[in-house]
N, C-alpha and C positions, 0 to 999 in steps of 0.2 A: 754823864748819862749816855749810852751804848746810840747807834745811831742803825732805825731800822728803815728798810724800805716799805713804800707801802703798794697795796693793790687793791683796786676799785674792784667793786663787786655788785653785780648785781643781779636780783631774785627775779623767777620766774617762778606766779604766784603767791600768793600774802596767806594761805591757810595755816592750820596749825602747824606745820612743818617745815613751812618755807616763816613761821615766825621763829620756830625753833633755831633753825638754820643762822636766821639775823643773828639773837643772843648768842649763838653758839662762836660765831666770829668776831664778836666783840670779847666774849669773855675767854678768849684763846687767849688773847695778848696778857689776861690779867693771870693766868693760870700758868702761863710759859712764857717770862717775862725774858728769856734766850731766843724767842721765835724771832726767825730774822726778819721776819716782815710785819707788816700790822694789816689789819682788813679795815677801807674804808667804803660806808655803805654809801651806794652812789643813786642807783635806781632801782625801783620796781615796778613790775607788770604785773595787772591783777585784774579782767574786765569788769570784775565791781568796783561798784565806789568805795563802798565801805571798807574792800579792801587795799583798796590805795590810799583812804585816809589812815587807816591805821600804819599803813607804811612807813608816812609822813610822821603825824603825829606820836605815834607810840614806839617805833622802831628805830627810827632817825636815819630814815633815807632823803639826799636831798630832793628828790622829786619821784614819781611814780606815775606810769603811763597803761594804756590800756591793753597797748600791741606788745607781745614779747619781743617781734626783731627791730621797737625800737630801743629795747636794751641788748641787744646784740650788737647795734648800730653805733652807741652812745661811746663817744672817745675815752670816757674816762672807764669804762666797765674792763677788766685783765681778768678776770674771773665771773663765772657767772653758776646760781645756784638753778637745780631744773626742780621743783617742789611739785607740778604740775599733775593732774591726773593720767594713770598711764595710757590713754590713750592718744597723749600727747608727747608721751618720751622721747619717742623712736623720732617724729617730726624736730622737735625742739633740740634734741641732740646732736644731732645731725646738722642742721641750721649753725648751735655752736661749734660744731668743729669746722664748718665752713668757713667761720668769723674766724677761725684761730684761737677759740675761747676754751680756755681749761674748763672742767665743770664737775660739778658736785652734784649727782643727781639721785634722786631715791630709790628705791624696790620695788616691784619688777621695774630693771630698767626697759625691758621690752616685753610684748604683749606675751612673746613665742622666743626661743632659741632663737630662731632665724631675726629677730628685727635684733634683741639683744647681740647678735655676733657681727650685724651687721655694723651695729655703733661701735664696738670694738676697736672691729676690725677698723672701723674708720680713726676714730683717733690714735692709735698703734701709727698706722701710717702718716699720719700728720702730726706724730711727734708727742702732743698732749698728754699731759699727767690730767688723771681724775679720780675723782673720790665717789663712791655707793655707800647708801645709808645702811650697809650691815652692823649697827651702833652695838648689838649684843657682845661683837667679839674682844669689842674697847674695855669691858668690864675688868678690873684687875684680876680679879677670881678666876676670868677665863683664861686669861694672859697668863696666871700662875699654872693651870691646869695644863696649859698647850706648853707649857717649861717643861713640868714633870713628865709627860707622856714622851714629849720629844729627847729628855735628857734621858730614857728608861727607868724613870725612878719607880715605873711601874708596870717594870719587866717588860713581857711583850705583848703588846694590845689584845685582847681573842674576841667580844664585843662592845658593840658600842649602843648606849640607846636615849635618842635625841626625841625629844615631845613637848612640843607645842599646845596648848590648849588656852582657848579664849571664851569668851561670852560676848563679845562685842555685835554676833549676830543672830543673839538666840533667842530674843524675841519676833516673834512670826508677825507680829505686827510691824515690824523693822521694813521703812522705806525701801523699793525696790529704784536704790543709787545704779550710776552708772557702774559700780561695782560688784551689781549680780549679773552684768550683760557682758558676755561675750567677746561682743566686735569693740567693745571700747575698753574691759577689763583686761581680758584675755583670760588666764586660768581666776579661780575662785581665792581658796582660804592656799592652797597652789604658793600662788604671787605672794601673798599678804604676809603669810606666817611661814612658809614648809621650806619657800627658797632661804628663810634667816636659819633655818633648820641647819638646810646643807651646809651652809655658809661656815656656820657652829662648828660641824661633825667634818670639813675636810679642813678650815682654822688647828681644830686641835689635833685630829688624827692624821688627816692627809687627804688623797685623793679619792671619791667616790665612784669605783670600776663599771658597775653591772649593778641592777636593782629589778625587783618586781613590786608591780605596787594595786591600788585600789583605788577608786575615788568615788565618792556620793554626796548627794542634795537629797539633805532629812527636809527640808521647807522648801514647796516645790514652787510654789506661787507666796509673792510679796503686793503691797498694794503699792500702786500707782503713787511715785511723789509728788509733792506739790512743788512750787515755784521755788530753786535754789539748794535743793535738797542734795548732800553730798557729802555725808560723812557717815562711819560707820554706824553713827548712834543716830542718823534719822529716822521719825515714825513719822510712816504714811495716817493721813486724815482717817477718822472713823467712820466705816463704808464707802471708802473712796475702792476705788476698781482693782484690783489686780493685775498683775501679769507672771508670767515663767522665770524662775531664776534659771540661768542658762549656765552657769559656774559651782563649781564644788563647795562643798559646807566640810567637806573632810577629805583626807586623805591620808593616808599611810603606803611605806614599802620597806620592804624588806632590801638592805645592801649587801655588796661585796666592795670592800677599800681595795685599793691597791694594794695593800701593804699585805694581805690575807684575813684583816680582822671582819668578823659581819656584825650585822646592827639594824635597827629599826629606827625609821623618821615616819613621826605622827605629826598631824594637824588635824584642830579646828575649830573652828569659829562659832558652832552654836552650844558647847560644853555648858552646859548648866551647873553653876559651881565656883570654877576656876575662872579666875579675872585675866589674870597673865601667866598662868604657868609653862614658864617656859624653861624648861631642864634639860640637864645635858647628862649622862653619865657614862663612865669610862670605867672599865673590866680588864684586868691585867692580870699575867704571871705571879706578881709581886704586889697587887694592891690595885687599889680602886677608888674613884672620885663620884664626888656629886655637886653642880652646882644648877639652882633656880633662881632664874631673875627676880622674881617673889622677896627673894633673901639676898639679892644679888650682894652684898659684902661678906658673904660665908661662902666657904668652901670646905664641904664633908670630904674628907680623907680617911681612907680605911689601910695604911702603910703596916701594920703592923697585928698582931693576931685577935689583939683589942677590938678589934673593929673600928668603924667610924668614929672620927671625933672632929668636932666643929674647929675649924679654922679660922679666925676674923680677917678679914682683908687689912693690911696697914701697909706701914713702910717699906718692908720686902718684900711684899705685889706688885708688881711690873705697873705704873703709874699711878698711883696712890697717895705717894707726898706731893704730886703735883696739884691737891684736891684736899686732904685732911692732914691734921699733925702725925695720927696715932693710929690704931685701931681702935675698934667701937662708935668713932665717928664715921657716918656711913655716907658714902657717895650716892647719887640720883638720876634717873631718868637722861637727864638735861646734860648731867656731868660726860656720858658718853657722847655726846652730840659734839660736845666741846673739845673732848679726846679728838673726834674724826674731822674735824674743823680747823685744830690743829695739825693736823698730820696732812688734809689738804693743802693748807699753806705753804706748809713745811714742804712739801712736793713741790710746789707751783716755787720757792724759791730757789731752793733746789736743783731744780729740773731733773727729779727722779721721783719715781715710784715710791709710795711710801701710805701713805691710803689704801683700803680695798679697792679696786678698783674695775675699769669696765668688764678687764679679763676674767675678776673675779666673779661679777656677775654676769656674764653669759657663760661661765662653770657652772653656777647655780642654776641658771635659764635650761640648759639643757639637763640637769635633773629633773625639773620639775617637767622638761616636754617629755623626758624617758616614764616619766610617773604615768602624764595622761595615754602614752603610748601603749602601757603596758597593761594601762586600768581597760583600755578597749580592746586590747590581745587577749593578756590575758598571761603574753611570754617573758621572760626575762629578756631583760634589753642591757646593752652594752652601751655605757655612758660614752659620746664622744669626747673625747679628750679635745683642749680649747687651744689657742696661742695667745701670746701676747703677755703683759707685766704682770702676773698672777703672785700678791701677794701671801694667800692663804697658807699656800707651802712652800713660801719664798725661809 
């Protein structure tokens, strides 16, 4: 039996994603039984109770506390996951690079470009490997897709068009969360969906140059939450009070790549219809692709005069026997959590880049400030180009 090292880990907050995050480090080791390291869960921060018993109990952390710097603190913690609402990113990141703590933190990592470059920039300089929740790009179908575009199997790019659409806030009766405000969101459906957008479209294409964009709130007033209310599917009490959603319900822009290809990136959140459709597609010289997380183990292929023809994801899709035998059995949700989980590791043992990471989301951070920039101009805006370990077109 192989001999691995291991690294203590621990979460900041116990919600659906920092549960995610747990399973996803446990079931690394069982998916990648070459990973040189193993994750063991050590603590968690969560100021409810319930969400620190579930820590305990259902997750199998050995203890869970209330304050996050005292799992920053905590001797056994080498890695720490940031699940937190984004209002607390920018703070808690910060904090861990202070500690010397790798980290694994979700989307928006920061509210604006500036707090996102500013977490960057700080871990760059302190050395740190880190991993962002951009999980769509983990999908084999996508990894096949960003193969063929980058090998020319489909000639020379000319556009691209990337679309997002959800329903998670299209009921008007939907709690007004910390996620329609502002000073604690920061952008709207922006953040949530449009940044996984960019993330998609310079993953497979390359770099996004220049863009003009739009933004709107179709629901302008939500009602007032009640006690604890914080997730996309809370409904406000009936006749409870209202207030202003102060964040976008939509957004689109028009790009320019580096490369000369253009393209469109849509979102939004109140789509009546669509659950997760989230699609990518790609326009070449020589041929053309499609793939929707929807169907996420197909990939539409159009190589030939036939037109499209469906693809199944199996064994030669870039990570896929690490997950099924064959094609036709289809990977999940969870399964990309577990890819990005892994490749955190695998960084953090490592000591190299190998994750998306903070570079790659303050790339994405200033798309989406170019978006709100150019929805209040009105002008085309020139995307700042970033520094630091930038995976996407590594």
């Amino acid at each position: 039996m192989g001999e691995h090292s291991t690294v203590g880990v621990g979460l900041i907050s116990v919600g659906w994603m920092g549960r995610l995050h747990s399973r996803a480090y446990l079931a690394a080791a069982q998916h990648y039984p070459d990973l040189p390291t193993r994750a063991r869960l050590i603590v968690a921060a969560d100021p409810d109770e319930r969400g620190r018993e579930h820590a305990v109990d259902a997750l199998g952390y050995r203890e869970a506390v209330a304050d996050y710097r005292d799992v920053l603190a905590h001797p056994e913690v080498d890695v720490v996951s940031i699940c937190s609402p984004n209002f607390l990113h920018h703070e808690i990141a910060l904090a861990a690079i202070a500690a010397g703590k790798p980290f694994w933190i979700e989307k928006p990592m920061g509210r604006s470009a500036e707090e996102s470059g500013a977490i960057a920039r700080a871990a760059e300089a302190a050395g740190l490997v880190t991993a962002v929740g951009f999980n769509y790009r983990h999908a084999p179908a996508v990894a096949k897709a960003r193969e063929l575009v980058r090998s020319g199997a489909l000639g020379t790019v000319t556009n691209v068009r990337v679309s997002l659409l959800a329903d998670y806030s299209a009921d008007p009766a939907g709690a007004l969360t910390w996620r329609f405000q502002r000073e604690r969101a920061g952008s709207g459906v922006l953040g949530d969906l449009l940044s996984h957008g960019a993330d998609l479209a310079q993953f497979v294409i390359g770099r996004i140059s220049s863009l003009t964009g739009l933004t709107e709130t179709f629901i302008a007033e939500r009602p007032l939450p009640s006690g604890g209310a914080a997730s996309h599917f809370s409904r406000g009490e009936e006749g409870a009070p209202t207030g202003p959603v102060e964040n976008e319900d939509y957004a689109s822009a028009l790009v320019r790549f580096a490369s000369g290809a253009v393209g469109t990136l849509e979102s939004s959140r109140v789509a009546i219809g669509p659950r997760a459709e989230y699609g990518l597609e790609v326009y070449g010289t020589k041929g053309s692709l499609r793939w929707d997380f929807q169907r996420l183990n197909e990939l539409q292929l159009a190589d030939s005069p036939a037109g499209y023809r469906t693809v199944m994801a199996g064994p030669d899709f870039p990570g896929f026997s690490a997950f099924q035998p064959g094609a036709g059995t289809g990977m999940g949700f969870d399964d990309l959590k577990t890819i990005e989980a892994a490749l955190f590791l695998r960084s953090v043992a490592e000591d190299r880049q190998l994750a998306p990471s903070a570079a790659d989301a303050w790339s994405a951070a200033e798309i989406v400030d170019a978006v709100q920039a150019s929805a209040a101009s009105g002008a085309w805006i020139d995307v700042p180009a970033v520094s630091g370990a930038l995976t996407a077109d590594a």
